[in-house]
MOPAC internal coordinates of N, CA, C and O (Angstrom, degrees):
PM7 1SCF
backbone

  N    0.0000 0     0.00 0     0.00 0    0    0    0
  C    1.4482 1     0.00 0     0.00 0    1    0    0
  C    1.5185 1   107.84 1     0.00 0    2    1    0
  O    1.2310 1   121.02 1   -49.68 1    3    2    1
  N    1.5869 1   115.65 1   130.32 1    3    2    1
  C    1.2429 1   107.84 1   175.84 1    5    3    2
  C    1.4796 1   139.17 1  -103.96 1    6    5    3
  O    1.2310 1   111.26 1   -28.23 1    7    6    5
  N    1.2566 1   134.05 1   151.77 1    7    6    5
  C    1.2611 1   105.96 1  -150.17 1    9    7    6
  C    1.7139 1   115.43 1   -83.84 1   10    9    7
  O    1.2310 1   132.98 1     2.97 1   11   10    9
  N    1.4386 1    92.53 1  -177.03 1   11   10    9
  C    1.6780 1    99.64 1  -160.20 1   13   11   10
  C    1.5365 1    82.49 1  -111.08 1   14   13   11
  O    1.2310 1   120.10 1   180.00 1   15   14   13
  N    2.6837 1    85.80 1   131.42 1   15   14   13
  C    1.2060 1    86.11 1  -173.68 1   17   15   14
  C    2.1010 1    96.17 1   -87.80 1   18   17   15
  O    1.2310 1   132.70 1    -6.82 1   19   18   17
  N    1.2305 1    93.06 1   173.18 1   19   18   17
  C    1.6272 1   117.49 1  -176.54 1   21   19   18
  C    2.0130 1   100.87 1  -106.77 1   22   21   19
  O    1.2310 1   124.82 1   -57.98 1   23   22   21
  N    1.2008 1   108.34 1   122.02 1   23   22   21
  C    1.2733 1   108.77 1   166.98 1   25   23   22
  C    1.3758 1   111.22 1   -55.24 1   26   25   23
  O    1.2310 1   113.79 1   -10.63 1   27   26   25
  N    1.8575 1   129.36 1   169.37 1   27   26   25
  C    1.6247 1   115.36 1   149.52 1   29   27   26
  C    1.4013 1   111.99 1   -52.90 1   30   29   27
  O    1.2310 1   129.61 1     2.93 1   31   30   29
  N    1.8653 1    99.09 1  -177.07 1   31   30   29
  C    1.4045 1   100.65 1   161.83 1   33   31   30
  C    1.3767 1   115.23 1   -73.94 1   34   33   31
  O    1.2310 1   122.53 1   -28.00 1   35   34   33
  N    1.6312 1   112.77 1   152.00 1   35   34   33
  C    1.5127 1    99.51 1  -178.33 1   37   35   34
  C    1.9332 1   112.29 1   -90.33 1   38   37   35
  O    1.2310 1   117.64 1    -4.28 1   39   38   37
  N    1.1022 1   122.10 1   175.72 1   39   38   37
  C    1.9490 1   104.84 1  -160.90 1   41   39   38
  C    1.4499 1    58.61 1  -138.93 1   42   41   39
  O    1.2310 1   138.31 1   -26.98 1   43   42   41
  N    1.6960 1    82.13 1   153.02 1   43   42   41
  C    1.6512 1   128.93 1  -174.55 1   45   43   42
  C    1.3762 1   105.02 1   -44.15 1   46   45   43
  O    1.2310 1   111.70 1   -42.01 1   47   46   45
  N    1.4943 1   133.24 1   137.99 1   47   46   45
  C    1.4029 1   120.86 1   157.68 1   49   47   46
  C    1.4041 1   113.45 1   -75.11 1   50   49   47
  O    1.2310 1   125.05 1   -23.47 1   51   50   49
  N    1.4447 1   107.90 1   156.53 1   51   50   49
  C    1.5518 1   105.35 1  -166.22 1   53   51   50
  C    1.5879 1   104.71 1  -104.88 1   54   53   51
  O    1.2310 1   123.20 1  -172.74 1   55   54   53
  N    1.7879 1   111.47 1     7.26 1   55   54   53
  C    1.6291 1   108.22 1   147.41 1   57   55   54
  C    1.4952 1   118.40 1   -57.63 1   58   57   55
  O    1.2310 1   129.09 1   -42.18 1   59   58   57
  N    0.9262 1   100.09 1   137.82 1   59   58   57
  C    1.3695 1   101.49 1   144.72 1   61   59   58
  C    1.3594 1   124.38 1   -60.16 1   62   61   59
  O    1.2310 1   124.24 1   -42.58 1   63   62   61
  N    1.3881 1   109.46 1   137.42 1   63   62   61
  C    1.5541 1    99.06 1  -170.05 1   65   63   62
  C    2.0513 1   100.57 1  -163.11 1   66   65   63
  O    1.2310 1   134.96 1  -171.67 1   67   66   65
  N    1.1250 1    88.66 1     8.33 1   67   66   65
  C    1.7490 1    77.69 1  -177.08 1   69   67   66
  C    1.6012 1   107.19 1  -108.39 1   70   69   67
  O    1.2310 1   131.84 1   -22.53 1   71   70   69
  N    1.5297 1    94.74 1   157.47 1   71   70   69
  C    1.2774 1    96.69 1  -144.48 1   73   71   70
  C    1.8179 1   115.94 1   -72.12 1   74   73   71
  O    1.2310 1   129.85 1   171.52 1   75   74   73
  N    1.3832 1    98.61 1    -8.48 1   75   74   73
  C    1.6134 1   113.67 1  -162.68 1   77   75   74
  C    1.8077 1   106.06 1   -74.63 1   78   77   75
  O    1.2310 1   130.21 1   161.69 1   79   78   77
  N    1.6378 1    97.91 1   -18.31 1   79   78   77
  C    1.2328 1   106.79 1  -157.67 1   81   79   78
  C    1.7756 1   105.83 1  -102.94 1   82   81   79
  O    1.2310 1   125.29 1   150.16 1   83   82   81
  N    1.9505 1   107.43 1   -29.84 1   83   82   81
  C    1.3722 1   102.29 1   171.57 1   85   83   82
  C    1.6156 1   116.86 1   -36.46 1   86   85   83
  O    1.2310 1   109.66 1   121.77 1   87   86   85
  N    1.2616 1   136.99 1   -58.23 1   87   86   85
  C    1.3107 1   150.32 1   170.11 1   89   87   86
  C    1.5971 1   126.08 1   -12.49 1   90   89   87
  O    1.2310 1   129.34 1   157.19 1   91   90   89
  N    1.9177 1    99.60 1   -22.81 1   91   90   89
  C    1.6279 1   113.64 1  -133.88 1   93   91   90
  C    1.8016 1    93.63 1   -81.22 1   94   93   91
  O    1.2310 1   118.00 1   -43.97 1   95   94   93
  N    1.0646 1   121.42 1   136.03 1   95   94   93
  C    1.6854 1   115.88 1   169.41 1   97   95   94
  C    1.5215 1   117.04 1   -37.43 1   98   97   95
  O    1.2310 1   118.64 1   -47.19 1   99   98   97
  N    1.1562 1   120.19 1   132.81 1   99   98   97
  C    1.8985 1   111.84 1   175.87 1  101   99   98
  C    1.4794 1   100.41 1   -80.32 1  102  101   99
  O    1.2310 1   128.64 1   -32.42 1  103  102  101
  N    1.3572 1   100.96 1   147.58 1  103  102  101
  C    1.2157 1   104.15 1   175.37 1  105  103  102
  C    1.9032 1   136.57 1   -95.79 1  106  105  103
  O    1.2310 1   119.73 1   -50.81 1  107  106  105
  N    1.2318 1   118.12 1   129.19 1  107  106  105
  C    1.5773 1    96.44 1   169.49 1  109  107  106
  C    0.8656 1   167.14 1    22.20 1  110  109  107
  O    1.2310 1   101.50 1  -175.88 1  111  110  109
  N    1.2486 1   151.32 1     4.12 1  111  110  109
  C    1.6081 1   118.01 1  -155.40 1  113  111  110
  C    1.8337 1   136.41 1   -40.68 1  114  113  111
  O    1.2310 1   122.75 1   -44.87 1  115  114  113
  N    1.4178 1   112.34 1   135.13 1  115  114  113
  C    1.2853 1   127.77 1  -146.94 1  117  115  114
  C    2.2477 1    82.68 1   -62.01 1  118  117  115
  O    1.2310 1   130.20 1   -25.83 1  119  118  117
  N    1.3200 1    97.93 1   154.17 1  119  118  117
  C    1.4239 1    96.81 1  -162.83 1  121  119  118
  C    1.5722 1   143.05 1    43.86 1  122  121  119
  O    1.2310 1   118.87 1  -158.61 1  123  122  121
  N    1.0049 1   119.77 1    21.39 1  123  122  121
  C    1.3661 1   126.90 1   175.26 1  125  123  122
  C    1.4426 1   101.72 1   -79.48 1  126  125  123
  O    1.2310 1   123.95 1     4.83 1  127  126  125
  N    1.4420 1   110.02 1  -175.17 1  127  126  125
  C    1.3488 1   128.69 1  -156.48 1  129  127  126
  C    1.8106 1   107.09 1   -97.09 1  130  129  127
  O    1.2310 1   134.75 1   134.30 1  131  130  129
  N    1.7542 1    89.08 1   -45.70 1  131  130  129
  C    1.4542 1   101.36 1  -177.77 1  133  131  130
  C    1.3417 1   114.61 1   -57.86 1  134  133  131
  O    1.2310 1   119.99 1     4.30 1  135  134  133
  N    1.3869 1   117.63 1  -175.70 1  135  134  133
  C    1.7200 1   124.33 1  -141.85 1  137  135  134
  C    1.4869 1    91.60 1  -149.80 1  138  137  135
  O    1.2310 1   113.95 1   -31.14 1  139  138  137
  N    1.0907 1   129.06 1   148.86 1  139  138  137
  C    1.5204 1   119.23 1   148.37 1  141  139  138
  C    1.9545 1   124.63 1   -82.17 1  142  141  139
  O    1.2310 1   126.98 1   -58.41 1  143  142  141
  N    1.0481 1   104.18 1   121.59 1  143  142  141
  C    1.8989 1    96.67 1  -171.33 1  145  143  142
  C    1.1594 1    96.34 1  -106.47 1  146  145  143
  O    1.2310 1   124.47 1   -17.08 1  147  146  145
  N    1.2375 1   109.02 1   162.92 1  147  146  145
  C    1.7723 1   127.76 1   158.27 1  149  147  146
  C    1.4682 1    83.41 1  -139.91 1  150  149  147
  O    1.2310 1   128.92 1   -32.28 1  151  150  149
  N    1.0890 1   100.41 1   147.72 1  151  150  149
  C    1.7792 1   123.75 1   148.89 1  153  151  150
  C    1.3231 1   119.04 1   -95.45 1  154  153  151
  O    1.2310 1   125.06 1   160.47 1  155  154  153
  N    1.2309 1   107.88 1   -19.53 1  155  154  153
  C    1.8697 1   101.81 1   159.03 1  157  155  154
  C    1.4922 1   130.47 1   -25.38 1  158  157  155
  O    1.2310 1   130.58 1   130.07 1  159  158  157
  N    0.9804 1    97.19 1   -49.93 1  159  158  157
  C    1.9509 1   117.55 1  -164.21 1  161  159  158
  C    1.5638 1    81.52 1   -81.18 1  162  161  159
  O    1.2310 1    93.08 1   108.42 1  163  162  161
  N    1.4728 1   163.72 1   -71.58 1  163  162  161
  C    1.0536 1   147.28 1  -107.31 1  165  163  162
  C    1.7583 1    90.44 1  -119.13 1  166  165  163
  O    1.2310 1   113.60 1   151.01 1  167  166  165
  N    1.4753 1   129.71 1   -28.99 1  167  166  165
  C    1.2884 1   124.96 1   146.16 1  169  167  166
  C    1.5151 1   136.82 1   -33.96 1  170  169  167
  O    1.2310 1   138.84 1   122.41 1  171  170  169
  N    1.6189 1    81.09 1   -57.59 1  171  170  169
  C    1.9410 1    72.75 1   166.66 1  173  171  170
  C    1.5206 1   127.32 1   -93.44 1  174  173  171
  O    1.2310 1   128.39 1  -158.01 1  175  174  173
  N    1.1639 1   101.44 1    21.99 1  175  174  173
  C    1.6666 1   110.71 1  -172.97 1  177  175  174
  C    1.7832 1    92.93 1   -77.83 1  178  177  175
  O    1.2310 1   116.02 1   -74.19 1  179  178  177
  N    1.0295 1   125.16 1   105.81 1  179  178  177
  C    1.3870 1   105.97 1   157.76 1  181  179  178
  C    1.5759 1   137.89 1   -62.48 1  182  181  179
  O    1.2310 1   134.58 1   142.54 1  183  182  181
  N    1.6528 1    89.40 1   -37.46 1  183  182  181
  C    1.5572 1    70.09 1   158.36 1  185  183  182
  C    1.1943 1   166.41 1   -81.53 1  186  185  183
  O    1.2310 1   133.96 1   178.57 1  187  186  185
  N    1.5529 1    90.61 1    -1.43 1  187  186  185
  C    1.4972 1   113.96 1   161.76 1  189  187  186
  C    1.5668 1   111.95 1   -75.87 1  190  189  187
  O    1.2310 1   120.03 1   141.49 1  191  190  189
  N    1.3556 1   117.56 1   -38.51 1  191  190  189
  C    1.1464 1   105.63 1  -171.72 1  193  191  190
  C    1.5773 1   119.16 1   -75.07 1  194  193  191
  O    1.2310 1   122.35 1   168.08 1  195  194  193
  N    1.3665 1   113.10 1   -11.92 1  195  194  193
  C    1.4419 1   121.70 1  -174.08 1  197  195  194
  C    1.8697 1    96.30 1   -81.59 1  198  197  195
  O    1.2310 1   127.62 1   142.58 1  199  198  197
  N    1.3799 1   102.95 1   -37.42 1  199  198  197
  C    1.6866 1    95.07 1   177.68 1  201  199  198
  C    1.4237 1   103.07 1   -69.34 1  202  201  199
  O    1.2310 1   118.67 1   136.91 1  203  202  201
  N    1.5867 1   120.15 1   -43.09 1  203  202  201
  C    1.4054 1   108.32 1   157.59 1  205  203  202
  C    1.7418 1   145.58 1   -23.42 1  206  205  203
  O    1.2310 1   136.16 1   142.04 1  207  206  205
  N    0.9773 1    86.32 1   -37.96 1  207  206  205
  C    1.7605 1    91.35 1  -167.66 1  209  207  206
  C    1.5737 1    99.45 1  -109.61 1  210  209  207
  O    1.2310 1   117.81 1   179.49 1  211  210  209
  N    1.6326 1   121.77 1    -0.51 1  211  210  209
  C    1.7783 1   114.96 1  -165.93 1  213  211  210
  C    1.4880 1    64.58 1   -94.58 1  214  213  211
  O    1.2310 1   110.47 1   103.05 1  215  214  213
  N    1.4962 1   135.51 1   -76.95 1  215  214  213
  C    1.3537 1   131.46 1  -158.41 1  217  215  214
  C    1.4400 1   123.53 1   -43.06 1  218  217  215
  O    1.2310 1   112.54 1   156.08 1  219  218  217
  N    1.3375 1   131.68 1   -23.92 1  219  218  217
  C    1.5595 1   144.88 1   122.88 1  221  219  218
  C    1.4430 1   111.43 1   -37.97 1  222  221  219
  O    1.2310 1   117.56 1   128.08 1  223  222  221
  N    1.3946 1   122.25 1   -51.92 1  223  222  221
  C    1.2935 1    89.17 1  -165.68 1  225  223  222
  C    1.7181 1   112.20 1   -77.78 1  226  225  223
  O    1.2310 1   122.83 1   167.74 1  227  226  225
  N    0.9856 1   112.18 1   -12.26 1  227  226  225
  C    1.7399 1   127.69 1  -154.68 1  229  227  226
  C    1.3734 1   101.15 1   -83.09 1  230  229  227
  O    1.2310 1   119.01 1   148.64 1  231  230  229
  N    1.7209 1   119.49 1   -31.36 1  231  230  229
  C    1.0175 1   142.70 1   164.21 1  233  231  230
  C    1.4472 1   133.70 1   -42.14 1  234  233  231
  O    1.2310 1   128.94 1   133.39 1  235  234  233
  N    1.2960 1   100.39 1   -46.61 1  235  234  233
  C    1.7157 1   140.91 1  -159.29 1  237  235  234
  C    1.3202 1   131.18 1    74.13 1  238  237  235
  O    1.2310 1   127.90 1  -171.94 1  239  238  237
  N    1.7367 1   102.39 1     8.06 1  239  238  237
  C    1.4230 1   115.33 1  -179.30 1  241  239  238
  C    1.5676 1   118.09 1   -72.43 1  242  241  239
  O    1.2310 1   122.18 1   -84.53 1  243  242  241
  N    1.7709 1   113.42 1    95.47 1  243  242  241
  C    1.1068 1    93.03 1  -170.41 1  245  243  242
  C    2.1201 1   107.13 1   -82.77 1  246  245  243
  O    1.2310 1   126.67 1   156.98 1  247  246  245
  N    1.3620 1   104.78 1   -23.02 1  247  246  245
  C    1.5101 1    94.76 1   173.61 1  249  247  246
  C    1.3920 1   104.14 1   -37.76 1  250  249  247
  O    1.2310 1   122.28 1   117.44 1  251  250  249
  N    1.2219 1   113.24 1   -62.56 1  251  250  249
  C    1.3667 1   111.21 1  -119.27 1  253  251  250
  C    2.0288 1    84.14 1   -70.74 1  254  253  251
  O    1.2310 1   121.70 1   174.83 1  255  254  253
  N    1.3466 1   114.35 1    -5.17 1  255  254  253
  C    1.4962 1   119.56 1  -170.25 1  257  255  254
  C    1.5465 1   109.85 1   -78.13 1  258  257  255
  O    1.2310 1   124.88 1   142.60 1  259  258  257
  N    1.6073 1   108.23 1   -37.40 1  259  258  257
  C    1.0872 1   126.05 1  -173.21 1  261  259  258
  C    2.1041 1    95.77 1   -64.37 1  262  261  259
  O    1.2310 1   119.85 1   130.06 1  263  262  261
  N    1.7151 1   117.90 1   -49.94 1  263  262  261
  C    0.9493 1   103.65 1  -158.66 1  265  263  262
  C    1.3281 1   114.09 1   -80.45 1  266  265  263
  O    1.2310 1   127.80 1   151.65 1  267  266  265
  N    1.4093 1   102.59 1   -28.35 1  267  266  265
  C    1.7106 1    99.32 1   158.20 1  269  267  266
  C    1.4566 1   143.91 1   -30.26 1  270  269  267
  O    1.2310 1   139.72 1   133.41 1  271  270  269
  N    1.3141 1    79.36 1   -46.59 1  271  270  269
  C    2.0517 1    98.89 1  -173.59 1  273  271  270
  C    1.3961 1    92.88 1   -90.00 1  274  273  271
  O    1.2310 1   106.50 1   134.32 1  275  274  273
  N    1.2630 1   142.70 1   -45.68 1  275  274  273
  C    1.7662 1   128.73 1   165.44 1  277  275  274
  C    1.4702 1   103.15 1   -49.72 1  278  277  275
  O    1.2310 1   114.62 1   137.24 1  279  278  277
  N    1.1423 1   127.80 1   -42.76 1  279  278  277
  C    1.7362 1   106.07 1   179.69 1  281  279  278
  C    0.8000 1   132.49 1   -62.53 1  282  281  279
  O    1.2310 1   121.59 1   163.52 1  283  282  281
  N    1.5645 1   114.56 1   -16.48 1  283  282  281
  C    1.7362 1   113.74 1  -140.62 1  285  283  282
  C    2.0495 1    72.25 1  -117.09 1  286  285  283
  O    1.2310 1   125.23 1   154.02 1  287  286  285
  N    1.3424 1   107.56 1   -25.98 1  287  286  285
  C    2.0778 1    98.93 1  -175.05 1  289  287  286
  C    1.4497 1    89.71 1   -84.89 1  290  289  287
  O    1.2310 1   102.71 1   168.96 1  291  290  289
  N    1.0781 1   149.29 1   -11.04 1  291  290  289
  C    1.1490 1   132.20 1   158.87 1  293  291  290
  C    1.5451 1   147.69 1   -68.15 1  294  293  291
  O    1.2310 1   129.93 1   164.39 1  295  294  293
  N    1.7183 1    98.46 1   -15.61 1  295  294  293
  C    1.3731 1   125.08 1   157.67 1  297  295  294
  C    1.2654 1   121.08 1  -103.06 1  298  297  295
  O    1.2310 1   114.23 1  -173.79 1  299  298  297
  N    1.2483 1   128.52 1     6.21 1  299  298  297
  C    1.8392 1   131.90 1  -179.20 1  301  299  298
  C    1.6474 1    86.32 1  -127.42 1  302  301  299
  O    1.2310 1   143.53 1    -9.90 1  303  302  301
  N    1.5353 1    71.90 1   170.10 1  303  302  301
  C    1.8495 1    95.00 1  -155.04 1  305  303  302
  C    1.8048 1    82.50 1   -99.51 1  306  305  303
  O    1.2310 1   120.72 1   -45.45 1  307  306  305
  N    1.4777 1   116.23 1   134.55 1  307  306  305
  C    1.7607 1   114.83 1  -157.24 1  309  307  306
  C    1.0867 1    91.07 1   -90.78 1  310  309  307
  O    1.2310 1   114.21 1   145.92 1  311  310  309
  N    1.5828 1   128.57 1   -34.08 1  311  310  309
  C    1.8396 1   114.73 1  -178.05 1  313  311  310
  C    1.2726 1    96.33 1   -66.48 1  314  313  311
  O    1.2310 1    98.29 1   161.46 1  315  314  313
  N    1.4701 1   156.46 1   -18.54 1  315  314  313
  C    1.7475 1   107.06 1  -178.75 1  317  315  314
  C    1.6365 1    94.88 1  -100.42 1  318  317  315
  O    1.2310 1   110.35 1   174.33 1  319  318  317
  N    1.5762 1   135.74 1    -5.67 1  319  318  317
  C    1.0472 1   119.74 1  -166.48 1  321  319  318
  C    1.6138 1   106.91 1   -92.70 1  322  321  319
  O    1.2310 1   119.16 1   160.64 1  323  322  321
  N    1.9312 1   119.21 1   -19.36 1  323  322  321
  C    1.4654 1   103.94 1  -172.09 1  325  323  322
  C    1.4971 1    87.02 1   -81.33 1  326  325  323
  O    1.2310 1   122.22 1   153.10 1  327  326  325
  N    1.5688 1   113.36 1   -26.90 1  327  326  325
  C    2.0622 1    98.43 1   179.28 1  329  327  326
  C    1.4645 1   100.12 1   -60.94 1  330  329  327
  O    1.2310 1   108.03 1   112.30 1  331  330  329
  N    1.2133 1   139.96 1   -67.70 1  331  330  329
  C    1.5080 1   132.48 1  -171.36 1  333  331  330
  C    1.3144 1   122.88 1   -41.06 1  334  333  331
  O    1.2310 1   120.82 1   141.49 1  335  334  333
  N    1.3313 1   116.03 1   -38.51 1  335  334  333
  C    1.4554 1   125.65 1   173.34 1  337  335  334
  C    1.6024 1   116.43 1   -69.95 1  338  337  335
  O    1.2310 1   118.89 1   129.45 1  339  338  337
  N    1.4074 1   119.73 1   -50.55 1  339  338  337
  C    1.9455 1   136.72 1  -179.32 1  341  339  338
  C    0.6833 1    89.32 1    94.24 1  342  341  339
  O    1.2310 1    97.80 1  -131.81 1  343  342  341
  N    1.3065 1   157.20 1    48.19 1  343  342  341
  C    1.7367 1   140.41 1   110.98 1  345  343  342
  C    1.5132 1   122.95 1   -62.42 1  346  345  343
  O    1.2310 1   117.15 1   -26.25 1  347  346  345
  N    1.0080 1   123.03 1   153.75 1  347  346  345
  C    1.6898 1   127.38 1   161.17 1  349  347  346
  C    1.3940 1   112.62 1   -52.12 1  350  349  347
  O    1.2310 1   120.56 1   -30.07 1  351  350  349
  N    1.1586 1   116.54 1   149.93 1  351  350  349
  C    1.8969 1   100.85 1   168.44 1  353  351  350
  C    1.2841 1    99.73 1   -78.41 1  354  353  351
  O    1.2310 1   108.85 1   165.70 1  355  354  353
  N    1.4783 1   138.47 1   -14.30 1  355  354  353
  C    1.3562 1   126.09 1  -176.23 1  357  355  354
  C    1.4581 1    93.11 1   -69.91 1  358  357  355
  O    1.2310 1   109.91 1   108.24 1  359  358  357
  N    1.1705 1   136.54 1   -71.76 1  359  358  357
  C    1.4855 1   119.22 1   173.71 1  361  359  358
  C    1.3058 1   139.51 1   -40.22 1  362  361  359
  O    1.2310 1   123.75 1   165.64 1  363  362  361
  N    1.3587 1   110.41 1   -14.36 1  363  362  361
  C    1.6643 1   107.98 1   173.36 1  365  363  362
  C    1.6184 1    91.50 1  -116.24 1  366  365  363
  O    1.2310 1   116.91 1   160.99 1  367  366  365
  N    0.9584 1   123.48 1   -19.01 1  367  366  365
  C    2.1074 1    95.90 1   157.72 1  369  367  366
  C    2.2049 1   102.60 1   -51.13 1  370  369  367
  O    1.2310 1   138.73 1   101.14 1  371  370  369
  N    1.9547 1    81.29 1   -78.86 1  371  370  369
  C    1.5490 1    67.09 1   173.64 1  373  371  370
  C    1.6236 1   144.29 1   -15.30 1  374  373  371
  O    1.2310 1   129.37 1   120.09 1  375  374  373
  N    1.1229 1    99.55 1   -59.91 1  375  374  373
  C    1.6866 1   120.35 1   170.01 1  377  375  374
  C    1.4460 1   100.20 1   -25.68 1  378  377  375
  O    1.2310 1   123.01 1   123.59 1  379  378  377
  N    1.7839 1   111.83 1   -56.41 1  379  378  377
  C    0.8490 1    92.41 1  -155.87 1  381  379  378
  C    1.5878 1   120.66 1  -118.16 1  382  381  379
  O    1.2310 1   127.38 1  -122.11 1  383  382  381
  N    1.5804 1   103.39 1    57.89 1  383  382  381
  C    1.4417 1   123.57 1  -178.49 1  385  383  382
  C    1.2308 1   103.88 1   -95.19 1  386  385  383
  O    1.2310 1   124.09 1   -25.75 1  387  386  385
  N    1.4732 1   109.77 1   154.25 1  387  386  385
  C    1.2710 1   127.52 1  -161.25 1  389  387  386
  C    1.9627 1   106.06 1   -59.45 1  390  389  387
  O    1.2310 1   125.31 1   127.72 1  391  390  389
  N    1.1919 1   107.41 1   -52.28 1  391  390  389
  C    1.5065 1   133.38 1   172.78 1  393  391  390
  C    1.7446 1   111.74 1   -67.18 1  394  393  391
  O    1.2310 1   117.89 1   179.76 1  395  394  393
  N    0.8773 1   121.63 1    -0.24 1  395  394  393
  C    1.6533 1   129.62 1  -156.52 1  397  395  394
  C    1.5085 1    90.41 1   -74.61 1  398  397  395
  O    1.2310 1   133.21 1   -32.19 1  399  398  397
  N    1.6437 1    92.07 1   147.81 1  399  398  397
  C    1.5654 1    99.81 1  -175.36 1  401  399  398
  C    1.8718 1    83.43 1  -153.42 1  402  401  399
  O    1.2310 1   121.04 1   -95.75 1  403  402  401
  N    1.2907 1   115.62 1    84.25 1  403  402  401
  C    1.2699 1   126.93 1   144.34 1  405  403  402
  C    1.3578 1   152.91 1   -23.05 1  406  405  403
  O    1.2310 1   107.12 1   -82.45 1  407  406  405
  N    1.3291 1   141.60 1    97.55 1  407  406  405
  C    1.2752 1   139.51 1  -155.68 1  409  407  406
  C    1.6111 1    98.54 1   -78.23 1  410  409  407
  O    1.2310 1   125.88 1   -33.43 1  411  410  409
  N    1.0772 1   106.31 1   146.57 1  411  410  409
  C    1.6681 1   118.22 1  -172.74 1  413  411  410
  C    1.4524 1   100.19 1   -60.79 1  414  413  411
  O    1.2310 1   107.47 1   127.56 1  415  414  413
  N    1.3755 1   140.98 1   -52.44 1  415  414  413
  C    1.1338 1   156.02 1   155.81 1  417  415  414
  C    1.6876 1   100.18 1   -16.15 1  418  417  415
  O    1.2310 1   122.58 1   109.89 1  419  418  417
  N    1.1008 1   112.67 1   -70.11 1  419  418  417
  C    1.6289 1   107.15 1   177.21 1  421  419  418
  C    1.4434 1   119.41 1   -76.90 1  422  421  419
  O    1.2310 1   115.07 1   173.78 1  423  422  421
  N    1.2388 1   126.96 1    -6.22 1  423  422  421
  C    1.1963 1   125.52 1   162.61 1  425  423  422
  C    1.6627 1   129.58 1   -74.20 1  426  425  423
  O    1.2310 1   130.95 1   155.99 1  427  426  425
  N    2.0978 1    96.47 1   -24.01 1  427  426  425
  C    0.8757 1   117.00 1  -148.59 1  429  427  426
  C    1.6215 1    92.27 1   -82.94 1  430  429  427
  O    1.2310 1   126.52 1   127.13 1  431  430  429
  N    1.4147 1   105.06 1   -52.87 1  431  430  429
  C    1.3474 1   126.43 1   154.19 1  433  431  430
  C    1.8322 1   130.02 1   -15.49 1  434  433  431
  O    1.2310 1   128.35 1    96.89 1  435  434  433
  N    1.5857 1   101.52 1   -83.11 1  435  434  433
  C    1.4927 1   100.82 1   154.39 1  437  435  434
  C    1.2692 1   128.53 1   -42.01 1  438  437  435
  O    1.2310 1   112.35 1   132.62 1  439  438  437
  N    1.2425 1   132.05 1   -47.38 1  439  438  437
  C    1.4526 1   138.79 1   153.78 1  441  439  438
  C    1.6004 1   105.08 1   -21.23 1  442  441  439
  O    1.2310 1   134.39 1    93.04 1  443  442  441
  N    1.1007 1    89.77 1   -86.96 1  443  442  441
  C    1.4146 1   104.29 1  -156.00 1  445  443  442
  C    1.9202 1    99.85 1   -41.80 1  446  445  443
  O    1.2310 1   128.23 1   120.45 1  447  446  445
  N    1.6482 1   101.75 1   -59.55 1  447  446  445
  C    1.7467 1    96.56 1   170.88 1  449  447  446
  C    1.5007 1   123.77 1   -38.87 1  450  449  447
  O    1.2310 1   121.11 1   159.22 1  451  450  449
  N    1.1520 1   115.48 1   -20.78 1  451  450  449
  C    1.6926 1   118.37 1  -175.36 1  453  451  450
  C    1.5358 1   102.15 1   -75.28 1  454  453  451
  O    1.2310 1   120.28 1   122.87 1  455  454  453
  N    1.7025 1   117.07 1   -57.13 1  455  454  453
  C    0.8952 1   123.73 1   167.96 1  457  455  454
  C    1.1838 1   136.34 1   -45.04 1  458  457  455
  O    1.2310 1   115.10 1   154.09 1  459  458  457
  N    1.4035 1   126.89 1   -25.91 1  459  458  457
  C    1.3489 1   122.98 1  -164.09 1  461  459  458
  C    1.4855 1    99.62 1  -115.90 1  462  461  459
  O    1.2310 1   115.34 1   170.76 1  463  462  461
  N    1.5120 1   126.45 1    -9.24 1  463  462  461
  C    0.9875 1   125.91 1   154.02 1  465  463  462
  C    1.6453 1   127.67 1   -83.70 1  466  465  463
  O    1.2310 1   111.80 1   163.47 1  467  466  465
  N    1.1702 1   133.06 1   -16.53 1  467  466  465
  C    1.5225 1   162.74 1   155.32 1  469  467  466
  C    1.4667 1    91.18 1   -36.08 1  470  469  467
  O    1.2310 1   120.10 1   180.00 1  471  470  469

């Protein structure tokens, strides 16, 4: 029986290819036009987001109200905002279930916290 040949070792590809790194921001080119954005910063702006959600409401879009206010609780820290608002946090978790169907009262509420922090 003859023996079995063995390839070399194989050396690193010089793609990129691991997975930690797919994620990574692309970068620039030096003078271009483009900008780097986050929408982070304009999420937690309340006062944008309160002009956010009146222009939804004026609209009649209530999705698009619902997805607003999940973006903007997804970048603020929810213990000082369900205290700022006077809801329970059990009601503003709720709030913010996929199925959630909100009493005007707690909407009325969050509102108002956007506002008075704005």
């Amino acid at each position: 029986m003859g023996k079995i040949q063995t390839s070399k070792k194989r050396e690193k590809s010089s793609k990129n290819t691991s997975k930690d790194k797919v994620s990574a921001r692309p970068r620039l080119k030096v003078g271009s036009q483009a900008y780097d954005y986050s929408a982070a910063s304009e999420l937690a702006n309340r006062k944008f987001i309160s002009e956010a959600i009146a222009d939804a409401l004026l609209d009649g879009d209530a999705d698009a109200v619902r997805e607003i206010l999940l973006s903007h609780l997804e970048q603020v820290h929810k213990d000082h905002f369900y205290k700022d608002a006077g809801i329970s946090r059990r009601a503003l978790f709720k709030l913010m279930e996929p199925n959630a169907n909100p009493t005007l009262e707690s909407l009325a509420k969050v509102c108002r916290a956007l506002a008075e922090a704005a």
